[in-house]
Structures are given as structure tokens and as C-alpha cells.
LOTORZA-811982 format. One record per residue (C-alpha): residue number from 1; residue in three letters; x, y, z. Coordinates in steps of 0.1 Angstrom, whole numbers, plus 2048, in hexadecimal, padded with zeros to 3 digits. Example, Ala and Ser with C-alpha at 12.3 -4.5 7.8 and 13.67 -1.06 7.14 Angstrom:
<atoms>
{n:1 | res:ala | px:87B | py:7D3 | pz:84E}
{n:2 | res:ser | px:889 | py:7F5 | pz:847}
</atoms>
This chain:
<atoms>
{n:1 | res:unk | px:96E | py:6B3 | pz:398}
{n:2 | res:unk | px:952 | py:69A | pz:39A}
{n:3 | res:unk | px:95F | py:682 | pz:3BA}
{n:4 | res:unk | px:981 | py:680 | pz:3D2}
{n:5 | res:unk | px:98F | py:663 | pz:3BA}
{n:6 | res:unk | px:990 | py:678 | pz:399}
{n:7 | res:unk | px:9A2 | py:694 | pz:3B1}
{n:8 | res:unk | px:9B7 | py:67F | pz:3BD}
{n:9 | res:unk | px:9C1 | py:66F | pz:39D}
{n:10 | res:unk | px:9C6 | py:68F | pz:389}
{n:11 | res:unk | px:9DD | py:69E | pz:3A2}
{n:12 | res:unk | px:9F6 | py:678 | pz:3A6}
{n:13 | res:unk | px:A11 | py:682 | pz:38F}
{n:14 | res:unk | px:A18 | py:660 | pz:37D}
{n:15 | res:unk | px:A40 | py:666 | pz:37F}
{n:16 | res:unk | px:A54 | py:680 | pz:389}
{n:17 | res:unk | px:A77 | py:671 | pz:377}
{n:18 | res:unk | px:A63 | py:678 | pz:355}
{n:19 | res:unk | px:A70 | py:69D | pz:35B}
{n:20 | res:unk | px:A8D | py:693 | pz:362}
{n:21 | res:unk | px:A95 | py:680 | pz:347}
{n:22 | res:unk | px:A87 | py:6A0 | pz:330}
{n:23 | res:unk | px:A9F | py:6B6 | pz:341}
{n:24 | res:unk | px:AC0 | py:69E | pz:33A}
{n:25 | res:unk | px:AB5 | py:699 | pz:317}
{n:26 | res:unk | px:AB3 | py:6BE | pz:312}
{n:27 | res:unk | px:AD4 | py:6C3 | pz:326}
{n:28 | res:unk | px:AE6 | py:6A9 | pz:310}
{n:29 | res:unk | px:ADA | py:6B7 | pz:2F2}
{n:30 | res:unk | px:AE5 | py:6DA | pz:2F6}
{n:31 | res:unk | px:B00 | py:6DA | pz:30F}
{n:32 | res:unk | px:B16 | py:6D9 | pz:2ED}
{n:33 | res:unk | px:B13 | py:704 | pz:2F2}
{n:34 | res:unk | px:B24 | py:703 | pz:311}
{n:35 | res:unk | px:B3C | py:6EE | pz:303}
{n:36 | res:unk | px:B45 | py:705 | pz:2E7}
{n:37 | res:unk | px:B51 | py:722 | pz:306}
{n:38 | res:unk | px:B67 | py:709 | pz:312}
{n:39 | res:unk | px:B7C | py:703 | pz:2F0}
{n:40 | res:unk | px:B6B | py:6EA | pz:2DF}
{n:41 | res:unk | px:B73 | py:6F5 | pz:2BF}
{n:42 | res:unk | px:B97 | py:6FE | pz:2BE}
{n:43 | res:unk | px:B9B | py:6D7 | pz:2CB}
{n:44 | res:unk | px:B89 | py:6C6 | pz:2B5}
{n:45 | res:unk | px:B97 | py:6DC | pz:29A}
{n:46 | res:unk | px:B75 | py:6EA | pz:28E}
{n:47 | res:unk | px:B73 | py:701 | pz:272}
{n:48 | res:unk | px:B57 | py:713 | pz:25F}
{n:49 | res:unk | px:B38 | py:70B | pz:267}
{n:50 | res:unk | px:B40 | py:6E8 | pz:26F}
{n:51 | res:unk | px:B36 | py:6EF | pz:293}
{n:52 | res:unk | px:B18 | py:6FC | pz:284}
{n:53 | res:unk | px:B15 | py:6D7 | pz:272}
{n:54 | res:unk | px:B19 | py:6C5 | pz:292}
{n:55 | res:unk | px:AF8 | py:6D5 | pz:2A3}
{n:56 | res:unk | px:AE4 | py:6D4 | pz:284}
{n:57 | res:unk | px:AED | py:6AB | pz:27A}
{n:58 | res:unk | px:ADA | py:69C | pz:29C}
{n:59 | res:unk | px:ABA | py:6AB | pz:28E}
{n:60 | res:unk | px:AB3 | py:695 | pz:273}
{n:61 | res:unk | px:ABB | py:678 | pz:283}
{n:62 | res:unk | px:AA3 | py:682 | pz:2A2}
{n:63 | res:unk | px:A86 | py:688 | pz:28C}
{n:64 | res:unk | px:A8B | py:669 | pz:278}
{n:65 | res:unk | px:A8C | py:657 | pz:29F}
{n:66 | res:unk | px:A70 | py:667 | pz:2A9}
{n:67 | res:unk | px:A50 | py:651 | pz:299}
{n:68 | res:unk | px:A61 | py:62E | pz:29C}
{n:69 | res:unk | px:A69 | py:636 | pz:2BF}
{n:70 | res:unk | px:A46 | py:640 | pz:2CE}
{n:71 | res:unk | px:A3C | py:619 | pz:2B9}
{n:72 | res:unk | px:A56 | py:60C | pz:2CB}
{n:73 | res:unk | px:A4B | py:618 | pz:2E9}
{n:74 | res:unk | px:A22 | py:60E | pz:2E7}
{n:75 | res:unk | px:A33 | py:5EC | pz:2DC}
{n:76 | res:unk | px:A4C | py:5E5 | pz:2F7}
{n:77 | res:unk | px:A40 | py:5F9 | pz:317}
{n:78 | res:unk | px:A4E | py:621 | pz:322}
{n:79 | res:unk | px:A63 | py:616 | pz:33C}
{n:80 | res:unk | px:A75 | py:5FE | pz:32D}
{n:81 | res:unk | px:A78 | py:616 | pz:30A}
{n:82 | res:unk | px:A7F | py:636 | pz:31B}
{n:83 | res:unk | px:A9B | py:625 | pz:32F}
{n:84 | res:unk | px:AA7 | py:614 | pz:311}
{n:85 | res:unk | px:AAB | py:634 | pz:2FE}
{n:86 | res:unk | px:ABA | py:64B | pz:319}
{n:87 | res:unk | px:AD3 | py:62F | pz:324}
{n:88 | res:unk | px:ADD | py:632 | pz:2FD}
{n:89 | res:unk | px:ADF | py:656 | pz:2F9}
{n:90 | res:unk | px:AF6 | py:657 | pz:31C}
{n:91 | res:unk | px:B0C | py:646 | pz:308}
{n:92 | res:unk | px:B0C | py:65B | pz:2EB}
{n:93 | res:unk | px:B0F | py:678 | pz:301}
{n:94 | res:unk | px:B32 | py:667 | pz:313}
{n:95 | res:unk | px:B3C | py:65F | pz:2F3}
{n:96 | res:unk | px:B3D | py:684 | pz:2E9}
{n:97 | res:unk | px:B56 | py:687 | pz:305}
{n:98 | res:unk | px:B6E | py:673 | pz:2F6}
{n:99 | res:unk | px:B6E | py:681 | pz:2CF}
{n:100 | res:unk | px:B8C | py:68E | pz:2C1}
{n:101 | res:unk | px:B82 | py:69F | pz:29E}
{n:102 | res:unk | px:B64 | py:6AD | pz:28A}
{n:103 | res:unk | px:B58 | py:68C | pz:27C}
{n:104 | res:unk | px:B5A | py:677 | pz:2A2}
{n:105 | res:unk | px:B41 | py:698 | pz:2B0}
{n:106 | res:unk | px:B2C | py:696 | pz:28E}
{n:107 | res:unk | px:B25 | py:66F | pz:296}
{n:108 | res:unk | px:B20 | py:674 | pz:2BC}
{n:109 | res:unk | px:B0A | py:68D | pz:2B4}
{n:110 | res:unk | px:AF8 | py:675 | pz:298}
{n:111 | res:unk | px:AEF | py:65B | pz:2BA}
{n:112 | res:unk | px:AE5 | py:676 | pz:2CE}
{n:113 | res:unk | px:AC8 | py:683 | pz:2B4}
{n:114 | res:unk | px:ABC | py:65B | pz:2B1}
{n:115 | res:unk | px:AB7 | py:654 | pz:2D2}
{n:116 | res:unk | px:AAB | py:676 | pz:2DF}
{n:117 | res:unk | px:A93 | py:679 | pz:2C7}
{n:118 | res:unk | px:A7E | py:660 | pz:2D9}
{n:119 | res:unk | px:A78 | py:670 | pz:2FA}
{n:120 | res:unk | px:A64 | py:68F | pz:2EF}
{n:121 | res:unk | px:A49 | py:680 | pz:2DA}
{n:122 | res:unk | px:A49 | py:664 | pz:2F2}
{n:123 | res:unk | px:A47 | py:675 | pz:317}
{n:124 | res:unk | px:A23 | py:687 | pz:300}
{n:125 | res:unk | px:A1A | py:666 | pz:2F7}
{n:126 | res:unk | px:A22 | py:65C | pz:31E}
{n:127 | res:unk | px:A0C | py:677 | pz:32C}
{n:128 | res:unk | px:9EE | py:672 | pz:314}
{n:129 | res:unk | px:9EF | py:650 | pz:326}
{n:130 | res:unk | px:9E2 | py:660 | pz:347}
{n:131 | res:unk | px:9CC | py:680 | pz:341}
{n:132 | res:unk | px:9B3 | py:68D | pz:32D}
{n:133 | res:unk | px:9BD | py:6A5 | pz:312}
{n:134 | res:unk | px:9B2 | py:6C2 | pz:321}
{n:135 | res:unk | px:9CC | py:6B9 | pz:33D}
{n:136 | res:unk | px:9E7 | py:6B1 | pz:328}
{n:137 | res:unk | px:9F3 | py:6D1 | pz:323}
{n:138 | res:unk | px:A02 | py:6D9 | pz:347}
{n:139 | res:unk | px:A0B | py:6BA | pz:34C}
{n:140 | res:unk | px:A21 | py:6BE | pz:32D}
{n:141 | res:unk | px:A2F | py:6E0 | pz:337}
{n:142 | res:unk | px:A3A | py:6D0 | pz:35D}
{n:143 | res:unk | px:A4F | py:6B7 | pz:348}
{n:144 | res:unk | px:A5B | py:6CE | pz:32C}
{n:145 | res:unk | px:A60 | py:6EB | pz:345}
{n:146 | res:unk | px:A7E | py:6D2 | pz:34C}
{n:147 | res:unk | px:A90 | py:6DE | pz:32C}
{n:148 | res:unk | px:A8E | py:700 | pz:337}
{n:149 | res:unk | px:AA0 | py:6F4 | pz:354}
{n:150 | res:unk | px:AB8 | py:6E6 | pz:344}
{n:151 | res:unk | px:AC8 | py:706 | pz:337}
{n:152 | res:unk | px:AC9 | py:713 | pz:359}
{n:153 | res:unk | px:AD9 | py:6F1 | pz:365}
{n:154 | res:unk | px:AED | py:6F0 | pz:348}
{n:155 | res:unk | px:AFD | py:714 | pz:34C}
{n:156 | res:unk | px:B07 | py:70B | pz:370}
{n:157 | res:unk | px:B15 | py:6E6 | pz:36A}
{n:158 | res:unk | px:B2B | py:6F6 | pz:34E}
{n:159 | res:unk | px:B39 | py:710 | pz:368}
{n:160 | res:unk | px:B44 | py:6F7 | pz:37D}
{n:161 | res:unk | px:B4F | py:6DE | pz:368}
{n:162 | res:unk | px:B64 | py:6F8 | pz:35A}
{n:163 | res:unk | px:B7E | py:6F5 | pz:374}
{n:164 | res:unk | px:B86 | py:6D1 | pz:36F}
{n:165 | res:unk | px:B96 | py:6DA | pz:34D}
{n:166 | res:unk | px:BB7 | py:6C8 | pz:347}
{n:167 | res:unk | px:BAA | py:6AB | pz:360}
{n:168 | res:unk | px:BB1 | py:68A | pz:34F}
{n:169 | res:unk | px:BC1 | py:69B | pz:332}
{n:170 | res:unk | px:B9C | py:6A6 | pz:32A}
{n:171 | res:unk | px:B8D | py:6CC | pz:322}
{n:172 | res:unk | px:B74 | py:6D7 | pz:334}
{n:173 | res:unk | px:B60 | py:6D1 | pz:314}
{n:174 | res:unk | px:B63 | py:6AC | pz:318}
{n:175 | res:unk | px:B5D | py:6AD | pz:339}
{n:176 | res:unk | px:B39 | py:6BC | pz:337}
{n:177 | res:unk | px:B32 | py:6A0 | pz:317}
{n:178 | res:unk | px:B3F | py:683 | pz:334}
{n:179 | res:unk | px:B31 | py:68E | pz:352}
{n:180 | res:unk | px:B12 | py:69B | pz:346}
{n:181 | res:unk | px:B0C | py:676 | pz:334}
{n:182 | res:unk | px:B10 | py:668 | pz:353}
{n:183 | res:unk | px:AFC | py:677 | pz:366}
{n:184 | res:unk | px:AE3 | py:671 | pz:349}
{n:185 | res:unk | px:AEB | py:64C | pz:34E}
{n:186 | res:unk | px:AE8 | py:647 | pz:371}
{n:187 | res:unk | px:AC7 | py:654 | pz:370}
{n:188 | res:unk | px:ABC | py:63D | pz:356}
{n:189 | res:unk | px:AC6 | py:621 | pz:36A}
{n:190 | res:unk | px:AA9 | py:629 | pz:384}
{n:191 | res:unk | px:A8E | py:631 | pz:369}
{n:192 | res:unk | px:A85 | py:60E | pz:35F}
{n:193 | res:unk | px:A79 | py:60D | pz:384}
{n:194 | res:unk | px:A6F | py:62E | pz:388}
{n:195 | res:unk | px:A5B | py:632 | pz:36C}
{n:196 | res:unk | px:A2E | py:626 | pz:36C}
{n:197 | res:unk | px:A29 | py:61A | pz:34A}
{n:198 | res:unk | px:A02 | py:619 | pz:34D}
{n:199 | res:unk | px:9E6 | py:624 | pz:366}
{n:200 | res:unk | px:9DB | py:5FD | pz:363}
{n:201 | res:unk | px:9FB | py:5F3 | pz:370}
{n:202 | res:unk | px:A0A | py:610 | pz:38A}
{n:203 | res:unk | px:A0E | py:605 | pz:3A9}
{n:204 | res:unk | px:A09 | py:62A | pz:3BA}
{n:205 | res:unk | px:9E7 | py:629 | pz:3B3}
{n:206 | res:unk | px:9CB | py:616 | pz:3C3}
{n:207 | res:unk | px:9B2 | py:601 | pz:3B2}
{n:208 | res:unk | px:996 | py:619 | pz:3AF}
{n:209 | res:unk | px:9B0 | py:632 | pz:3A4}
{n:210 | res:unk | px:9B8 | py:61B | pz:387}
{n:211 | res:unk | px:997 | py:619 | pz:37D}
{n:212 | res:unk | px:990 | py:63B | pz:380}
{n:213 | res:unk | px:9AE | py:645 | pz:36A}
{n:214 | res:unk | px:9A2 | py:62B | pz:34E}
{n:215 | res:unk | px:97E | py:638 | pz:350}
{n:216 | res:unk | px:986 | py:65C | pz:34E}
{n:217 | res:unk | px:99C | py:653 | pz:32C}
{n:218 | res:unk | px:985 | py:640 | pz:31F}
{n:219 | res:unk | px:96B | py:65E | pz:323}
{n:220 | res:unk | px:980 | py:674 | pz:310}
{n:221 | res:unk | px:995 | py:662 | pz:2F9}
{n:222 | res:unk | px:974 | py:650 | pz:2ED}
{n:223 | res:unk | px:97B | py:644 | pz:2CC}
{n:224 | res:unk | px:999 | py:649 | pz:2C9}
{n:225 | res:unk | px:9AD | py:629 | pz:2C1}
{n:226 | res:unk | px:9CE | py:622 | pz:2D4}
{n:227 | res:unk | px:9DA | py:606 | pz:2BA}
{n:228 | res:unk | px:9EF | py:60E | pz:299}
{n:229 | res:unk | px:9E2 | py:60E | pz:278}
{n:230 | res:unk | px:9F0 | py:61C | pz:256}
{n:231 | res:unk | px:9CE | py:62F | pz:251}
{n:232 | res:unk | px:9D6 | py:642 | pz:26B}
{n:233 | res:unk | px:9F7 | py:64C | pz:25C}
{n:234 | res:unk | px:9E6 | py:654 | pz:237}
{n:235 | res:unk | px:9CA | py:668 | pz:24D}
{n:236 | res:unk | px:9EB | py:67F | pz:25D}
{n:237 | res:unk | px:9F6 | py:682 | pz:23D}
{n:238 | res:unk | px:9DD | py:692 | pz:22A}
{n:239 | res:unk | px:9CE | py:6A6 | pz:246}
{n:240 | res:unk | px:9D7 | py:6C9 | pz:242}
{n:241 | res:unk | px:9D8 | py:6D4 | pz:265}
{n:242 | res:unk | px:9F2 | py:6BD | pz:26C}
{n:243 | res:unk | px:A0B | py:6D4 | pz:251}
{n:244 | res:unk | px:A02 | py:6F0 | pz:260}
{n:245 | res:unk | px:A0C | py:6E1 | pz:285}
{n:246 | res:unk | px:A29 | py:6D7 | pz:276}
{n:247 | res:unk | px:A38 | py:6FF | pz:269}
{n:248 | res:unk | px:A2B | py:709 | pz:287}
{n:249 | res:unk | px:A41 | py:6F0 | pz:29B}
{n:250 | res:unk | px:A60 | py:6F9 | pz:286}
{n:251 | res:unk | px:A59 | py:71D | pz:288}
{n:252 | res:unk | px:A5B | py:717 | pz:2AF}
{n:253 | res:unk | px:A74 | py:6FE | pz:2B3}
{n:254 | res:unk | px:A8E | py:70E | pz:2A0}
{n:255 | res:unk | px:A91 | py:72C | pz:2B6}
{n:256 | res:unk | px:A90 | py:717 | pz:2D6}
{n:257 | res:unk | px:AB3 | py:700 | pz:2CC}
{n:258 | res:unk | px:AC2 | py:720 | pz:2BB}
{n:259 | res:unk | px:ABE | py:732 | pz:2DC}
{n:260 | res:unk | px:AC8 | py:712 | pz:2EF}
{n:261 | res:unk | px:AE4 | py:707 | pz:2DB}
{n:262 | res:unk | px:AF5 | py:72A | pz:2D7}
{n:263 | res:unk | px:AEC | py:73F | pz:2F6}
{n:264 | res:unk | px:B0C | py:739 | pz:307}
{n:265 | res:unk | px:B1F | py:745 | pz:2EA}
{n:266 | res:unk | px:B04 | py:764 | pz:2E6}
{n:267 | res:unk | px:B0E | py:76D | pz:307}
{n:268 | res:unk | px:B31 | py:76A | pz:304}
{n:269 | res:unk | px:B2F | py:784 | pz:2E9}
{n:270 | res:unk | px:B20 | py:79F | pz:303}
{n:271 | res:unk | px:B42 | py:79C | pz:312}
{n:272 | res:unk | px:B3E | py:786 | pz:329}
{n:273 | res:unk | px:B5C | py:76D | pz:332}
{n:274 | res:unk | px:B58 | py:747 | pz:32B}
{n:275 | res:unk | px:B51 | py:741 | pz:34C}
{n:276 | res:unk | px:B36 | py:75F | pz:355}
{n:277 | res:unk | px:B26 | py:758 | pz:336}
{n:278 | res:unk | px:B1C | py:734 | pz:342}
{n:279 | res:unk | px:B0A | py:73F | pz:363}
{n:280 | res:unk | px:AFC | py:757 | pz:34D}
{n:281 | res:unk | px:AE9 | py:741 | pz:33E}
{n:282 | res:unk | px:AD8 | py:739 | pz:35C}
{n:283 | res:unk | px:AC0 | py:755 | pz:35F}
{n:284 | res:unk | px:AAD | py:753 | pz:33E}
{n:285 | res:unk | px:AA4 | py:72D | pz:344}
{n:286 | res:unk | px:A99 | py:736 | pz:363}
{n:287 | res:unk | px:A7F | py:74D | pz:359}
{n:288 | res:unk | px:A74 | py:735 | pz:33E}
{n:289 | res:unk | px:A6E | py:71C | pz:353}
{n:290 | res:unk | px:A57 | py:732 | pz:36C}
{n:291 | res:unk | px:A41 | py:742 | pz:34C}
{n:292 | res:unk | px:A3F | py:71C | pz:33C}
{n:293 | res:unk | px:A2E | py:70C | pz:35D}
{n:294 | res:unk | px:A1A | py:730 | pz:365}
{n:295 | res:unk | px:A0A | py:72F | pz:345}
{n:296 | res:unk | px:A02 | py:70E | pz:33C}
{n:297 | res:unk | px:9F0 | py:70E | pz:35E}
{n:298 | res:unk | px:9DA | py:729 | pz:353}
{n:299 | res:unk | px:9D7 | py:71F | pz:32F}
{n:300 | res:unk | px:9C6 | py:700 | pz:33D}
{n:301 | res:unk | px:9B3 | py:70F | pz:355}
{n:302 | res:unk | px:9A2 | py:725 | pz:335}
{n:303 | res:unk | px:9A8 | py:707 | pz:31B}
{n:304 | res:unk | px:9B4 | py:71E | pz:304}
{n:305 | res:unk | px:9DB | py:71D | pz:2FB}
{n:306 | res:unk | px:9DF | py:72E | pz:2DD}
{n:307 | res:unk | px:9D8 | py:750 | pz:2EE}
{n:308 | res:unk | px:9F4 | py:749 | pz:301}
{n:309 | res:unk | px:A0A | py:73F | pz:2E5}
{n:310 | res:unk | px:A08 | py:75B | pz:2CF}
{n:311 | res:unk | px:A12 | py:773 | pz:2EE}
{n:312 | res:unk | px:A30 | py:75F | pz:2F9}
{n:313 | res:unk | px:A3A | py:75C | pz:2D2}
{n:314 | res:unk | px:A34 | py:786 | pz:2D1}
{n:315 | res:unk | px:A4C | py:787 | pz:2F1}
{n:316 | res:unk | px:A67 | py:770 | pz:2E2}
{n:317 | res:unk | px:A67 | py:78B | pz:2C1}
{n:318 | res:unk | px:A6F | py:7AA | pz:2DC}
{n:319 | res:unk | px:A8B | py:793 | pz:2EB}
{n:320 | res:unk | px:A98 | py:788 | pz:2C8}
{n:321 | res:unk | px:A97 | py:7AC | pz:2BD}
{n:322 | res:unk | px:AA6 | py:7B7 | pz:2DD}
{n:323 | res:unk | px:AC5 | py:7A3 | pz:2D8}
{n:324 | res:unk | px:AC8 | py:7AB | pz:2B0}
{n:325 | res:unk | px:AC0 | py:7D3 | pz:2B6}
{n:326 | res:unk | px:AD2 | py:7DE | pz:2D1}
{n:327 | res:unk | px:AFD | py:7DF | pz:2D4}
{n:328 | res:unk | px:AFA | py:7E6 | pz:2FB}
{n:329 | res:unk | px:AFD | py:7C2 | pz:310}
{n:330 | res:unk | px:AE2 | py:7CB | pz:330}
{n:331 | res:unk | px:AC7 | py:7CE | pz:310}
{n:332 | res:unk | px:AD6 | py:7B1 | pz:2FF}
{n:333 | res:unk | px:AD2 | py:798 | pz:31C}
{n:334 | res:unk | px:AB1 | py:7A6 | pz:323}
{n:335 | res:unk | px:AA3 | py:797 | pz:300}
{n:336 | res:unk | px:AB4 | py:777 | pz:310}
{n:337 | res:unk | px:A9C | py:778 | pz:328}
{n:338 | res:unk | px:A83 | py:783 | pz:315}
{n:339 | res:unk | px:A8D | py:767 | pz:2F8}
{n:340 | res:unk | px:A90 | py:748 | pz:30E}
{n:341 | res:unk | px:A6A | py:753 | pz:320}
{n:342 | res:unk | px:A5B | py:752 | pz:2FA}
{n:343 | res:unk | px:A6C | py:734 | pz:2F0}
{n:344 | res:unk | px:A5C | py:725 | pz:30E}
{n:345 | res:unk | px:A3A | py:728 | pz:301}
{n:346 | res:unk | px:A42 | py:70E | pz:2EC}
{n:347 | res:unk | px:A40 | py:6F6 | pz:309}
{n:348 | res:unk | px:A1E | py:6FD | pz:316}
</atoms>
């Protein structure tokens, strides 16, 4: 560290609500398991794989959000964006409370993917903003580490929520749609003054801490340019590393929401009642969110994260082939465990 400033600076987190906001996003985007314990389907009169259709619809609509979003938000300012979006997908999420057949949850679910798909790509985008790259990474995994939460969180709000079933003439499902978007949307009400667009323009730092941030950027970003142009977008396109990020991506992402999205109901088949099977959720998340922090800490300590990658990916295979290869429920949930710390990896 070459002076007290530069410490000082690298150690201010810019804004703790960021995680926050990561961990209700997830929440709301996957809390649609522990709805499905709490008869979801035989409501809403859900048949096939038309439950199925409901999870996989939001995720063209958040891809397609993602790109126009992070513009929107270099254009407009991340406070006022990030609070925009949030506020929006509250709603959606309330909304989802209120459905009474297939195609209501198919267009809830449709809202949700456009306005979550912002906050991911953008909270990177946000963090680039404030560190160097080779500092990017933990920073990342404190804020994503919130997903991993929010299975844990999740799994315990469902429990309890559980018992308000037939309150207002409303399932417990419904109840964990509205209560869950609320909280989503009270939250969002405090981020547009919560939330440090800039170094140049927080108000936590001092002046020479401004100017320290902006120097140290400027070091390593170097010529890098910070404004859009469409060269930029023909360059992404026809550099091949950027294909090969992407199956890499989609080979990790798709494990991460199928876990998310249908642990509940993997547990439930152990044996385990509705309501057991929703606290024991909690465990797996936990333990994900421990190994994501742990080793993005040391994978920026060595600069080297693919190391680290390939041996969380090697223990998400043993908890995958865990819960495929073995009939007896202690080994199962074990692969859980095992599973949701792999998936993890993705974070870091």
C-alpha cells in the first residue's frame, strides 16, 4: 500500500445497501420454489410443465434488459436507475401475489425478468467505478455472496410465512409473492439516498480521498474509454474470447437457478414435510455464502481465480452426483451442501 489515503480508500466500502439490493433481487427471483411447497400449483391450476414455463419465461426478458439497462444507467446516474428498477420489480413481485391462473404468473413473471435483469450487470459496472480490477473480484463476491444469502433467508421467510395461509383469503404462496415485494419496496425507497453514484461526488469521503480514488483508476484503467461507441460493440462481437466467456457463463449459471429455483422441491422429495423442507434449505446457502467470501479473499490475494474455479466446479460435480446416485436422504442433502458450495464459485 504506498500511503494511509490509498488504505483508507480501498478499505471505505462505497455502499452497503448494494448487497442488499442483490440479496432481494435474488430472493424475488427464486422464492417462486418455496412457493410451489405451499400449493402453488393446484391453485393456479398448473399442469405439465407449465410451472416449468413460468421459471424459464423471465430469462429472456432479463437478458434482453440487461445491455439497455447498464446505458441507462452511465446515462441517468446508479442511484437514481437502480432505485428505479427495484421499485419496478417490487411491483411485479406484489403483483405475483395477486395472480389467479397460468397466464397472470407467466406475465408477472415476464416484468420480473425486465427489470431484474438490470441489477447484476449493473452493481459490476457499479463496482468497476471504485477499484482497480485486481480488486474487483472480492468486492464482487461481498455483494453476490448476498444471493447466497438469500436462499438461506428465503427458506426461513417461507417457514414462517407459511402459517398465515388462509389470512386475507390468501395461500401462503401469495403471501410470500406480497410480503416479500414489500419488503423489496421499502428498501428501495431509501436507496436513491443511500446509494454513492461516483467517488467525485460521495459525500463519505474527503477531498483527498476523492482524488486518490480518481488517480488510482485512472492508473489502471489507462486507456480504457468510459463513453459508448458502436466500435466497441463490433470489437465484442468478433472477439472470440468473449464466446467462450459466454458457454462458460451458461454452463455456470444454469446449475445455480436450477438448484435455486428447485431445491425446496428436491428436498421435499427426501421426505421431508412442506414445512421441514423450507428450513432445510437454510443450511446449503449458508455454506455457500462462507466458501464464496473465503475464497474470493484468497483468489485476490494470489490474482489467480481460475484455480479456484475449476475446484469449486469439481466439488459442485460430487454434490450433483451425490444427489443423482444415491436413494438414501443424509447422502442426498449432503450433495446439497456440497451443490450450493460449487455453485458459489460462480460468484467469486
Amino acid at each position: 500500500m504506498s500511503n494511509p489515503t490509498e488504505k483508507s480508500v480501498i478499505n471505505t466500502p462505497p455502499e452497503t445497501l448494494v448487497s442488499e439490493t442483490v440479496e432481494l433481487c435474488f430472493l424475488d427471483r427464486t422464492n417462486i420454489g418455496n412457493a410451489r411447497l405451499d400449493n402453488l400449483e393446484k391453485d393456479l391450476h398448473l399442469h405439465g410443465i407449465q410451472y416449468n414455463d413460468c421459471l424459464a419465461i423471465l430469462f429472456p426478458f432479463y437478458i434482453a434488459a440487461e445491455i439497455p439497462s447498464n446505458m441507462m444507467m452511465k446515462r441517468i446516474r446508479p442511484s437514481i436507475w437502480l432505485t428505479f428498477i427495484m421499485v419496478c420489480w417490487s411491483a411485479s413481485m406484489i403483483g405475483q401475489g395477486f395472480v389467479k391462473n397460468y397466464s397472470g404468473l407467466m406475465a408477472t413473471r415476464v416484468f420480473l425478468g425486465v427489470f431484474e435483469g438490470g441489477l447484476f450487470p449493473g452493481v459490476n459496472y457499479y463496482i468497476t467505478q471504485w477499484y482497480c480490477r485486481h480488486e474487483c473480484g472480492f468486492r464482487m463476491a461481498l455483494f453476490f455472496s448476498a444471493a447466497t444469502l438469500a436462499g438461506a433467508f428465503g427458506g426461513i421467510l417461507a417457514r414462517g410465512i407459511a402459517e398465515m395461509s388462509g389470512v386475507g383469503g390468501k395461500s401462503a404462496w401469495a403471501w410470500i409473492f406480497i410480503l416479500e415485494g414489500l419488503l423489496s419496496i421499502l428498501v428501495s425507497f431509501t436507496a436513491y439516498w443511500a446509494i454513492y453514484d461516483y467517488p467525485a461526488t460521495a459525500r463519505f469521503l474527503t477531498s483527498k480521498e476523492r482524488e486518490e480514488v480518481q488517480r488510482r483508476l485512472t492508473v489502471d484503467h489507462g486507456h480504457l474509454s468510459n463513453d459508448f461507441n458502436i466500435k466497441y460493440v463490433w470489437q465484442a462481437i468478433k472477439d472470440w474470447k468473449i464466446y467462450i466467456h459466454m458457454l462458460i457463463c451458461m454452463a455456470g449459471f444454469c446449475p445455480i437457478y436450477s438448484f435455486a429455483l428447485f431445491l425446496p422441491t428436491i428436498i421435499k422429495a427426501m421426505g421431508y414435510t412442506a414445512n421441514n423442507a423450507q428450513l432445510m434449505s437454510v443450511p446449503p446457502y449458508v455454506f455457500a455464502c462462507i466458501f464464496t467470501i473465503g475464497a474470493s479473499y484468497f483468489a485476490d490475494r494470489v490474482r489467480q481465480r481460475g484455480v479456484f474455479l475449476m475446484g469449486f466446479q469439481l466439488i459442485a460435480i460430487l454434490g450433483f452426483a451425490l444427489l443423482a446416485g444415491s436413494g438414501k436422504p443424509h447422502i442426498q442433502y449432503t450433495g446439497t451442501v456440497f451443490a450450493a458450495i460449487g455453485n458459489a464459485s460462480q460468484f467469486n
